[in-house]
N, C-alpha and C positions, 0 to 999 in steps of 0.2 A: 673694766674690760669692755671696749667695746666691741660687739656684736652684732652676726650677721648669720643666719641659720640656714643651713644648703639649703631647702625649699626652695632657696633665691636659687639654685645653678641646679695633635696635639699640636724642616720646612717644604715641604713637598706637597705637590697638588697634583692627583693622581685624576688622568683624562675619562670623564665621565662624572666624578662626584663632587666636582664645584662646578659651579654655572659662571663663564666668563664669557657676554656677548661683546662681539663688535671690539675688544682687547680693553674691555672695563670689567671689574668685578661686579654683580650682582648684590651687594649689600643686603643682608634680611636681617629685619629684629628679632630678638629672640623674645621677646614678648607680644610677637605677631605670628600668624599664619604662615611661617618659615617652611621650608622644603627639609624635613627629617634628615634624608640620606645627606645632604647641606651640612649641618647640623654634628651628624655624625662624622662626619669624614674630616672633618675642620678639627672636633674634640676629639677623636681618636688618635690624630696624629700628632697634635700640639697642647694639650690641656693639662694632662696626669705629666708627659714629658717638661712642658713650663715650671711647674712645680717640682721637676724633681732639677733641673737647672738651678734654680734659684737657689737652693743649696750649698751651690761652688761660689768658689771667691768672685768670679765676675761676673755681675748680672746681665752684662749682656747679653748674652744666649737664650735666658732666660725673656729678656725682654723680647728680642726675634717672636718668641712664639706668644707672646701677647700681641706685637705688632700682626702678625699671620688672623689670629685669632679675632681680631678687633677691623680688620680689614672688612672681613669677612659678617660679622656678627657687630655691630661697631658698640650694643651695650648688655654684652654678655658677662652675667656677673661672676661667674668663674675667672674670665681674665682683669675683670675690673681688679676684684679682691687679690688678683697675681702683684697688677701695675700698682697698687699702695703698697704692696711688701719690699716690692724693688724701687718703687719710690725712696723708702724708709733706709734704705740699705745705701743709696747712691745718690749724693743729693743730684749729679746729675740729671739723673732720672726727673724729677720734680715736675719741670717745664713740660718735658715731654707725657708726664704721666696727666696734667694739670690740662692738656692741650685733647689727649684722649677722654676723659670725664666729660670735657665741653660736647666734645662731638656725641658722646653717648646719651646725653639728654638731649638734645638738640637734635638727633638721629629718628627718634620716635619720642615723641613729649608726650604721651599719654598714661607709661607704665611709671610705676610710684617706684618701685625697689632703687633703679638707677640711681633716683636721688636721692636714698639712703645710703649707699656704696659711696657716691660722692661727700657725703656725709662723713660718713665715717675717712676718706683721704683727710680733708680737712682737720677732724677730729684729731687724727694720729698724728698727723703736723701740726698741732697747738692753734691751732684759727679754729675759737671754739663760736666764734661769731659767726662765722662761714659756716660751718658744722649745723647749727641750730638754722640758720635761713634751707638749709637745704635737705632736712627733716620736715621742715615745716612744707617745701613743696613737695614732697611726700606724700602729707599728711592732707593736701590739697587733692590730690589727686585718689586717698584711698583712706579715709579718716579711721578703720577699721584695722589697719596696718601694723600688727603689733611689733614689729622690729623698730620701725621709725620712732613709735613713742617712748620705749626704749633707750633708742638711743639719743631720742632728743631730753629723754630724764638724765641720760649719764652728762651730756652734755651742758645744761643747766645745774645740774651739781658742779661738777667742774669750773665751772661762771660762777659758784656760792648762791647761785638762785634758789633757794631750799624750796620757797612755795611752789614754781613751776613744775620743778624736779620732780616734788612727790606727786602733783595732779599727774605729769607725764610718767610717771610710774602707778600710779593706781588705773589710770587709762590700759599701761601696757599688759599689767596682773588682770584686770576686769577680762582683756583680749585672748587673755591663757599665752601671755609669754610664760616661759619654763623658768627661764633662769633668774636664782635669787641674789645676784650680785647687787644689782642696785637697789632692791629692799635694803637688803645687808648694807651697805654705804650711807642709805639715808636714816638706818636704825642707829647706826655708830652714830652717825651726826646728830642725834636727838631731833632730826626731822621727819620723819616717817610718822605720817599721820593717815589714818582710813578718810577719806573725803564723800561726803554723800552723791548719793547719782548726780543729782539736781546741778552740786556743785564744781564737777566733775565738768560739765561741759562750757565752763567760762574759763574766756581767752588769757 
């Protein structure tokens, strides 16, 4: 299972509570110094509502308020984590979800989660190659990061890299991830080994 823990995180624009100068949107990161009532007003009327769209047989709707959402916020990990599910649903979706990821990293290149969410798109689409380069900038930007190690261990299991897998899983358990799926995966597999500190921090 791969994984992504809220810590990381609803069409109407009501006059006062989005900022549009000059007839351009105002873009904020949500891993920046963003305007709250921004923030709020964006996920209030398009976030819980995306989620509950995605539901129906046709994801477009759904997708509307990630496009709303992503305008606005361009790598906010609530609608990242939307755009992989409607990715998954419609391969339609793919390019266009594929196209949103780029601009989220590329938006603000300094916050690490983004490039765990894109992590995991990849992941869920079988580009387990892609999936691991993109944990790995993650893991550049926040070595401490215990989701990315995480899921750069599920990811390297999945690739049969058993020794990776288990350093990036004793990394992720050392960090107080919670969940014991990938123990449990690498204990089935007769690879789950305790690795020393020392050992712990080679590449």
């Amino acid at each position: 299972m791969i994984v992504l823990m809220r810590v990381f995180f609803g069409m109407a624009v009501f006059c006062g509570s989005i900022s549009v100068m000059a007839g351009q949107l105002n873009a904020e990161s949500y891993y920046g110094n963003y305007n709250p009532e921004h923030l709020g007003a964006v996920e209030r009327h398009h976030l819980q509502q995306g989620w509950d769209k995605a539901k129906w047989d046709n994801p477009i709707h759904a997708w509307r308020d990630v496009e709303f959402i992503l305008r606005h916020f361009p790598n906010h990990p609530g609608a990242l984590m939307l755009a992989i599910d409607l990715s998954l649903k419609s391969e339609k979706l793919y390019t266009p979800a594929l196209e949103l990821f780029e601009k989220a990293v590329a938006f603000d290149v300094n916050p690490a989660p983004p490039w765990v969410i894109f992590g995991i798109f990849y992941h869920r689409h079988g580009m387990l190659d892609k999936a691991v380069t993109c944990y790995l900038e993650a893991l550049k930007r926040d070595p401490t990061l215990a989701e990315a190690q995480y899921n750069l261990g599920l990811a390297y299991l999945d690739l049969k890299q058993y020794e990776k897998a288990n350093r990036a899983a004793q990394k992720a358990y050392a960090l107080g991830h919670p969940l014991p799926g990938l123990r449990k995966r690498l204990q089935e597999a007769g690879k789950w080994q305790v690795v020393p500190d020392s050992a712990q921090d080679a590449p």
